[in-house]
C-alpha positions as CSV (number, residue, x, y, z in Angstrom):
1,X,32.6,62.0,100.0
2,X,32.6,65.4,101.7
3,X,29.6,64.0,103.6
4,X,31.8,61.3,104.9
5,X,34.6,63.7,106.1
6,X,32.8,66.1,107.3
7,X,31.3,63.5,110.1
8,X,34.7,62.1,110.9
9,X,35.8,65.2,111.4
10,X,32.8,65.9,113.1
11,X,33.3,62.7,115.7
12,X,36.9,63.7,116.1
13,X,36.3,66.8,116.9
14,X,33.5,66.2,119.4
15,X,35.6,63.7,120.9
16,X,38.4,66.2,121.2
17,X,36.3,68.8,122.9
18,X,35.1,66.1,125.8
19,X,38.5,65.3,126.5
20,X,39.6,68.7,127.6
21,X,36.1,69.2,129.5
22,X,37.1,66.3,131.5
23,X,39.9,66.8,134.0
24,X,39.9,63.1,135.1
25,X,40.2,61.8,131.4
26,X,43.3,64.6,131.1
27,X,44.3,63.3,134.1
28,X,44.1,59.5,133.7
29,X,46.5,60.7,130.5
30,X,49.1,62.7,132.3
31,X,49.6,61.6,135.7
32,X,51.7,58.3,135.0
33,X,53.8,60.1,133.0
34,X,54.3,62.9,135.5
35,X,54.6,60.5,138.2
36,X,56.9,58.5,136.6
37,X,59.0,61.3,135.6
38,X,59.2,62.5,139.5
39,X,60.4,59.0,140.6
40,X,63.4,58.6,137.5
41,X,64.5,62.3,138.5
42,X,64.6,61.5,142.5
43,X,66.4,58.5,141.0
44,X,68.9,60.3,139.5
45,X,69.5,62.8,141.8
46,X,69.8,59.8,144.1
47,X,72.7,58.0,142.0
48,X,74.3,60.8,140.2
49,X,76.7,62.6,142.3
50,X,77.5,60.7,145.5
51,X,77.3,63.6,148.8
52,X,80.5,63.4,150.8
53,X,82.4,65.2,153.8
54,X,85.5,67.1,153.2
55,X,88.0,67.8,155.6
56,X,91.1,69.4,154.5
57,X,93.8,69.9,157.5
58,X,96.1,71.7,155.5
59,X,96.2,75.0,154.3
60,X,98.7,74.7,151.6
61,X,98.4,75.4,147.9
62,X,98.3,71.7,146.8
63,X,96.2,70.6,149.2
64,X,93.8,73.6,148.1
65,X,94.1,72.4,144.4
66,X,92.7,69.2,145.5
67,X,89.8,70.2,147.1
68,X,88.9,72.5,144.1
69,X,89.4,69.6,142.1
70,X,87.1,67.5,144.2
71,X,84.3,69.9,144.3
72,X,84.1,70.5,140.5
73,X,84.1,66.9,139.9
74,X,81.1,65.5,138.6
75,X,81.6,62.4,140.3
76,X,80.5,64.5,144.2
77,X,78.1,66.8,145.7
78,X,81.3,67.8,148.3
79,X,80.0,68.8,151.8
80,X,82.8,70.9,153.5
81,X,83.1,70.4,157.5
82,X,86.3,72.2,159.7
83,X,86.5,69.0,161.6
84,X,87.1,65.4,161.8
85,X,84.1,65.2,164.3
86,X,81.2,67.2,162.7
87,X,82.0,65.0,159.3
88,X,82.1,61.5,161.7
89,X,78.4,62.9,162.7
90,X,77.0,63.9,159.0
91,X,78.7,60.3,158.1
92,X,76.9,59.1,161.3
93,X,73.7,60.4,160.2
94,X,73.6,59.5,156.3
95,X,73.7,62.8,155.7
96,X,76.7,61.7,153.6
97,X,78.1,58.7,151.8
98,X,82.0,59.5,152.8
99,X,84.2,61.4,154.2
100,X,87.2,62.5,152.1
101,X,90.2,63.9,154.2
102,X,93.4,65.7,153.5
103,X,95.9,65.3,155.8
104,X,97.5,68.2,157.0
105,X,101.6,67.3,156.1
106,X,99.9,67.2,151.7
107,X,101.5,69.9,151.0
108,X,105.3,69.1,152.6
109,X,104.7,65.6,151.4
110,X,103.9,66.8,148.1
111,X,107.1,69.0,147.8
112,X,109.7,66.4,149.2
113,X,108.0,63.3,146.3
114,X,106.7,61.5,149.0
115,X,104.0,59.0,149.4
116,X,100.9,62.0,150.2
117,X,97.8,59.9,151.2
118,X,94.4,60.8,150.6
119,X,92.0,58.8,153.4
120,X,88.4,58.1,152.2
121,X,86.0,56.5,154.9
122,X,83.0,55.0,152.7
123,X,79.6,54.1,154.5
124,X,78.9,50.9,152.1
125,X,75.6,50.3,153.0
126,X,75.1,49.9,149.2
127,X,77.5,48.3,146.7
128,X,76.6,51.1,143.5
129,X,77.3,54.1,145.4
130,X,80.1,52.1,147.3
131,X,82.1,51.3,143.9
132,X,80.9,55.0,142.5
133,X,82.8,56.1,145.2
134,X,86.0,53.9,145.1
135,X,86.2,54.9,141.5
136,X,85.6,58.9,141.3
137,X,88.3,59.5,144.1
138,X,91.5,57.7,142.5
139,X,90.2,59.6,138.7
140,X,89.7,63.2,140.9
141,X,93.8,62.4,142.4
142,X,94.7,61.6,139.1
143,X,93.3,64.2,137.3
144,X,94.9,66.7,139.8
145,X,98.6,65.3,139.5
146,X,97.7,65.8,135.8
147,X,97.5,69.3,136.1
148,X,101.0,69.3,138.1
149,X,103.9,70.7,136.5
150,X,106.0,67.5,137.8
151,X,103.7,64.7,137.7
152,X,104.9,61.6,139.7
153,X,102.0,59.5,137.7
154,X,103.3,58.5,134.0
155,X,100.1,56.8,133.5
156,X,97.7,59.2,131.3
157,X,94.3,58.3,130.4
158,X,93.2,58.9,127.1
159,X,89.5,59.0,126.6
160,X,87.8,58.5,123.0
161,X,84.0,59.3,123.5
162,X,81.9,57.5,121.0
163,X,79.6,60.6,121.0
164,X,80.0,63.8,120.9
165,X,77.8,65.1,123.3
166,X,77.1,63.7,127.5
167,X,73.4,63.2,128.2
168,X,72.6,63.5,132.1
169,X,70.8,60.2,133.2
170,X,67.6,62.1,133.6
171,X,68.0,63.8,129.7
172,X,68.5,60.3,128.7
173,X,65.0,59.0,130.7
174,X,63.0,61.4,129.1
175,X,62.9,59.5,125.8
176,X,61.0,56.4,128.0
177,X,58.9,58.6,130.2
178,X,57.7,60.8,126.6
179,X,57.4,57.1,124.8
180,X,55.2,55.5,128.0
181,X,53.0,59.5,127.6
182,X,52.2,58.5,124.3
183,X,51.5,55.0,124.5
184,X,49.1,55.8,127.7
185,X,47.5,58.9,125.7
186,X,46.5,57.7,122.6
187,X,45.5,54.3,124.3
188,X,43.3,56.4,127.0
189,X,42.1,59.2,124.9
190,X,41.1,57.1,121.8
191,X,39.8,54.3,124.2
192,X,37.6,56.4,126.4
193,X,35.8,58.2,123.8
194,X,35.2,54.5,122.3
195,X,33.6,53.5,125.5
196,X,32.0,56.4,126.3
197,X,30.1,56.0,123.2
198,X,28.6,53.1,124.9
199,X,28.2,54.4,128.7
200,X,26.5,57.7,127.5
201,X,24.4,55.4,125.0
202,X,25.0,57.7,122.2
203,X,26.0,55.2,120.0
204,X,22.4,54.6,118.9
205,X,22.5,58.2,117.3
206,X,25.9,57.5,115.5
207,X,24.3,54.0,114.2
208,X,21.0,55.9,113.4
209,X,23.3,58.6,111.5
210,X,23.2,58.7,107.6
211,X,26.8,57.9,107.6
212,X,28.9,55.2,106.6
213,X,30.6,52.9,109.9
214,X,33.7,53.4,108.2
215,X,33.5,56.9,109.0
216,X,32.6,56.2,112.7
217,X,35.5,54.0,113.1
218,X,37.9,56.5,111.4
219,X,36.7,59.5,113.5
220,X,37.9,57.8,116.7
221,X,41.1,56.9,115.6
222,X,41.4,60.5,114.3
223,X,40.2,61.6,117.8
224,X,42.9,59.5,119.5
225,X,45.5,60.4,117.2
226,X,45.2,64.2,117.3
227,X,45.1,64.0,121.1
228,X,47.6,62.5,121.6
229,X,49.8,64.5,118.8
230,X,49.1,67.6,121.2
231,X,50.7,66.4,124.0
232,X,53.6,65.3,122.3
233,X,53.5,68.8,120.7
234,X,53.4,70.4,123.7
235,X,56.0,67.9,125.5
236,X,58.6,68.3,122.3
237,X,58.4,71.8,122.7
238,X,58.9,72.1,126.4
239,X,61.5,69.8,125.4
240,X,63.4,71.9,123.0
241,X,62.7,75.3,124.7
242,X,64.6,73.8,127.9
243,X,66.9,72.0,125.4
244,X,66.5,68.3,127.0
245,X,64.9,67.4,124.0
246,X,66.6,69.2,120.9
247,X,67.4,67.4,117.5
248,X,69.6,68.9,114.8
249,X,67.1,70.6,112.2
250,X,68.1,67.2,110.2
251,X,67.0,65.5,113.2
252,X,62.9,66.8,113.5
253,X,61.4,65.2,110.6
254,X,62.4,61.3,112.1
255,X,61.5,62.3,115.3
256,X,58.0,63.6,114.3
257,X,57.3,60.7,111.9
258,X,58.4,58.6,115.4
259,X,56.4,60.2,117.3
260,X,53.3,60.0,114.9
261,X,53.9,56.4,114.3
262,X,53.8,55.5,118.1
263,X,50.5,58.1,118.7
264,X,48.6,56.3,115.6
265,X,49.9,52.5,117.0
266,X,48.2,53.6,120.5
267,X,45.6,55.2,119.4
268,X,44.8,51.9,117.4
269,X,44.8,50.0,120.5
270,X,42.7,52.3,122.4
271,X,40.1,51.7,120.1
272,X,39.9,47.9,120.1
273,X,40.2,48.3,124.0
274,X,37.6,51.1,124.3
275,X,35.4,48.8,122.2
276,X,36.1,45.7,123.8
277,X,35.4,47.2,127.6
278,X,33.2,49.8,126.8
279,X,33.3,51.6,130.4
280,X,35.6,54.2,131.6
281,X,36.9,52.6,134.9
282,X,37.4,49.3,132.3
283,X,39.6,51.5,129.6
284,X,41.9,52.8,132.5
285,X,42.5,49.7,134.8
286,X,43.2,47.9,131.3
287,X,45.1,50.9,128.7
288,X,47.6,52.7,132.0
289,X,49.2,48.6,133.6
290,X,50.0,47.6,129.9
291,X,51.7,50.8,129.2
292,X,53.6,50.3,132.2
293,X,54.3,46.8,131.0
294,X,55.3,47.7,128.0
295,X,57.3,50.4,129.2
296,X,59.2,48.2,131.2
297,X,59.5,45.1,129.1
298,X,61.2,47.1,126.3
299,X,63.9,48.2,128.6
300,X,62.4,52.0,129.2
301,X,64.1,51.5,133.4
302,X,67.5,51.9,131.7
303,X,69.7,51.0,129.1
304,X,68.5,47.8,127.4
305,X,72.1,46.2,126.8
306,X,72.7,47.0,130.5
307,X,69.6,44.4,131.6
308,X,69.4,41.2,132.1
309,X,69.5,38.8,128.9
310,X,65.8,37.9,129.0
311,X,64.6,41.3,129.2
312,X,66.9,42.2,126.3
313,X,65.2,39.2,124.5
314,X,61.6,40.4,125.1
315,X,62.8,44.1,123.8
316,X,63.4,42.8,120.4
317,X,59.3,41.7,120.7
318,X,58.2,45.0,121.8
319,X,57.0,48.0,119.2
320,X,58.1,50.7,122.2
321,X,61.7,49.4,122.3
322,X,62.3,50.7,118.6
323,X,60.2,54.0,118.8
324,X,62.7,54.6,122.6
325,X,65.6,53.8,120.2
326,X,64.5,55.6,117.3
327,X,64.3,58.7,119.6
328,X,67.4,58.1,121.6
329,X,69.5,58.6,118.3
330,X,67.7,61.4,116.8
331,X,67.0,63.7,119.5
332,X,70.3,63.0,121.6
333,X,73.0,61.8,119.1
334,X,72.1,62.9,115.9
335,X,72.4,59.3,114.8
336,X,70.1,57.5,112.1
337,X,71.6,53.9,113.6
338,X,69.3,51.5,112.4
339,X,66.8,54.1,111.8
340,X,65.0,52.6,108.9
341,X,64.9,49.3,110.7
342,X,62.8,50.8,113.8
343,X,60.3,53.1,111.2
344,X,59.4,49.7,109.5
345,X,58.9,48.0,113.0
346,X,56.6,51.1,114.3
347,X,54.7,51.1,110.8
348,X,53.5,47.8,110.6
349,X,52.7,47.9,114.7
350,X,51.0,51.2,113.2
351,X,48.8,49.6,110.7
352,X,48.4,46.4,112.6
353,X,47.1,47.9,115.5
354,X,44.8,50.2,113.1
355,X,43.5,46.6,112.0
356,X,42.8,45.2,115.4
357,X,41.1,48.4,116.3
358,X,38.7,48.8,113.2
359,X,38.2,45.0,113.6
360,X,37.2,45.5,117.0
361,X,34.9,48.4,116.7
362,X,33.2,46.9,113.5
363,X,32.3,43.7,115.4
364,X,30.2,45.7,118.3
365,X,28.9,48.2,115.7
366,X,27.0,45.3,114.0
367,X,26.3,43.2,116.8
């Protein structure tokens, strides 16, 4: 028995070692995710605050009110300009979506209770920043007139968060892009050293080996598995260093048995790939598309109620739509919604995908 774990250890750690000596295998495992992660956060910084042109024409206290309110709102990134004209040219030139102007009789208007327009020009070139736009400015007036002592609006919103805390839209992405890193590592990592076995022809010495297969086949999903449990390491605590990523201390142990779940479900599949294609270039062009696939099909672009029905259908089929859920809630919300439910689910893809892989490696180690 110590024989035995001593050469699966042995395999895993050999495997291990040739991953970090090869910069395009650390690559191949990285880059999508790191990619990936640069296009959601020019996304976000795309769609989150809309840039728009201020003008304010009058000097007076209210009107100075209102364009403090404006430019702490999260709704703007507010650009001021001294004049109508050099606004028209930045609106011109997309270098903003509006322009935003107080008139210059606010503050006399204000006093006497009369009508006190505020003029937005939009450049609706696209309908979601259009409708962003004809939302935040009515909710930024409002909000100042709230904080009047005589406030000519008797209509007061009341807002009831269902959660306690706001996640920025690229916090909330992170959850996808670190669920699409594990998928791609422990599908790459435990699928290259499977093939490479092949390509180097050095799995004539592991056959030739006194060892049980068994041992063969459990040291490359241990490979794949610890791999890809270091990245996730090292991504978690990058996470909770910066605080994107930063459970309650009740909150770490489900987010680690998540975590572990997904890395031993890809790493499974990595295997049965690895030994299916047996070449690098094979491994890659197969293990990095599906993760995309996947990534995508289990609603990883945005919030899954928010997609189309179909997609929301094919979720419920995916194992990375519960391990994204199971995440969402632990690490963002503190929540253990239907926790139990998506363990079970990434379990049994766990030990299914453990069974396709040993099934698959078994079948070319005896053919």
């Amino acid at each position: 028995m110590n024989r035995e774990a001593r050469a699966i250890w042995a395999i895993a750690r050999k495997d291990i070692r040739v991953w970090l000596r090869q910069p395009s295998a650390v690559a191949a495992t990285l880059l999508p995710a790191i990619v990936l992660l640069g296009v959601l956060y020019i996304g976000a910084a795309a769609v989150g605050r809309n840039p728009v042109a201020l003008v304010v024409q009058d000097d007076g206290p209210r009107a100075q009110q209102l364009m403090t309110q404006l430019e702490d709102s999260d709704a703007f990134v507010v650009k001021s300009f001294s004049t109508a004209d050099e606004a028209e040219h930045a609106l011109e030139t997309l270098q903003v979506a509006a322009i935003i102007t107080i008139p210059s009789e606010f503050d006399a208007a204000f006093d006497a209770h009369l009508p006190d327009p505020v003029s937005i020009r939009i450049n609706n070139l696209n309908l979601d920043f259009t409708n962003d736009l004809r939302r935040s400015l009515p909710a930024a007036i409002t909000s100042f007139y709230a904080g009047q002592p005589t406030n000519p609006i008797e209509v007061h919103v009341e807002e009831t968060d269902l959660r306690q805390q706001d996640i920025e839209l690229l916090q909330f992405d992170l959850v996808p892009d670190l669920v699409l890193l594990l998928t791609i590592a422990g599908a790459i990592n435990a699928g290259l050293a499977t093939a490479r076995e092949w390509e180097d022809q050095t799995i004539k010495e592991l056959l030739l080996a006194p060892i049980d297969r068994r041992s063969v086949v459990l040291g490359k999903f241990l490979a794949g598995w610890l791999t890809t449990l270091i990245v996730a390491a090292i991504v978690l605590s990058i996470g909770a260093i910066s605080g994107y990523l930063r459970p309650s201390p009740s909150g770490w142990l489900p987010a680690l048995v998540s975590v572990a779940l997904l890395a031993l479900a890809s790493a499974g599949l990595g295997v049965a790939i690895g030994a299916t294609a047996r070449k690098f270039q094979r491994v890659a062009g197969l293990t990095i598309p599906l993760a995309f696939y996947l990534f995508f099909l289990s609603g990883g672009i945005s919030v899954i109620a928010f997609l189309p029905q179909w997609v929301q259908t094919i979720a419920q089929f995916i194992p990375t739509f519960y391990g994204m859920h199971a995440l969402q809630m632990v690490l963002f919300y503190d929540s253990t919604d239907d926790l139990l439910r998506d363990l079970a689910v990434l379990a049994l893809t766990a030990a299914a995908m453990l069974l396709l892989g040993t099934a698959s490696l078994r079948r070319r180690l005896n053919a």
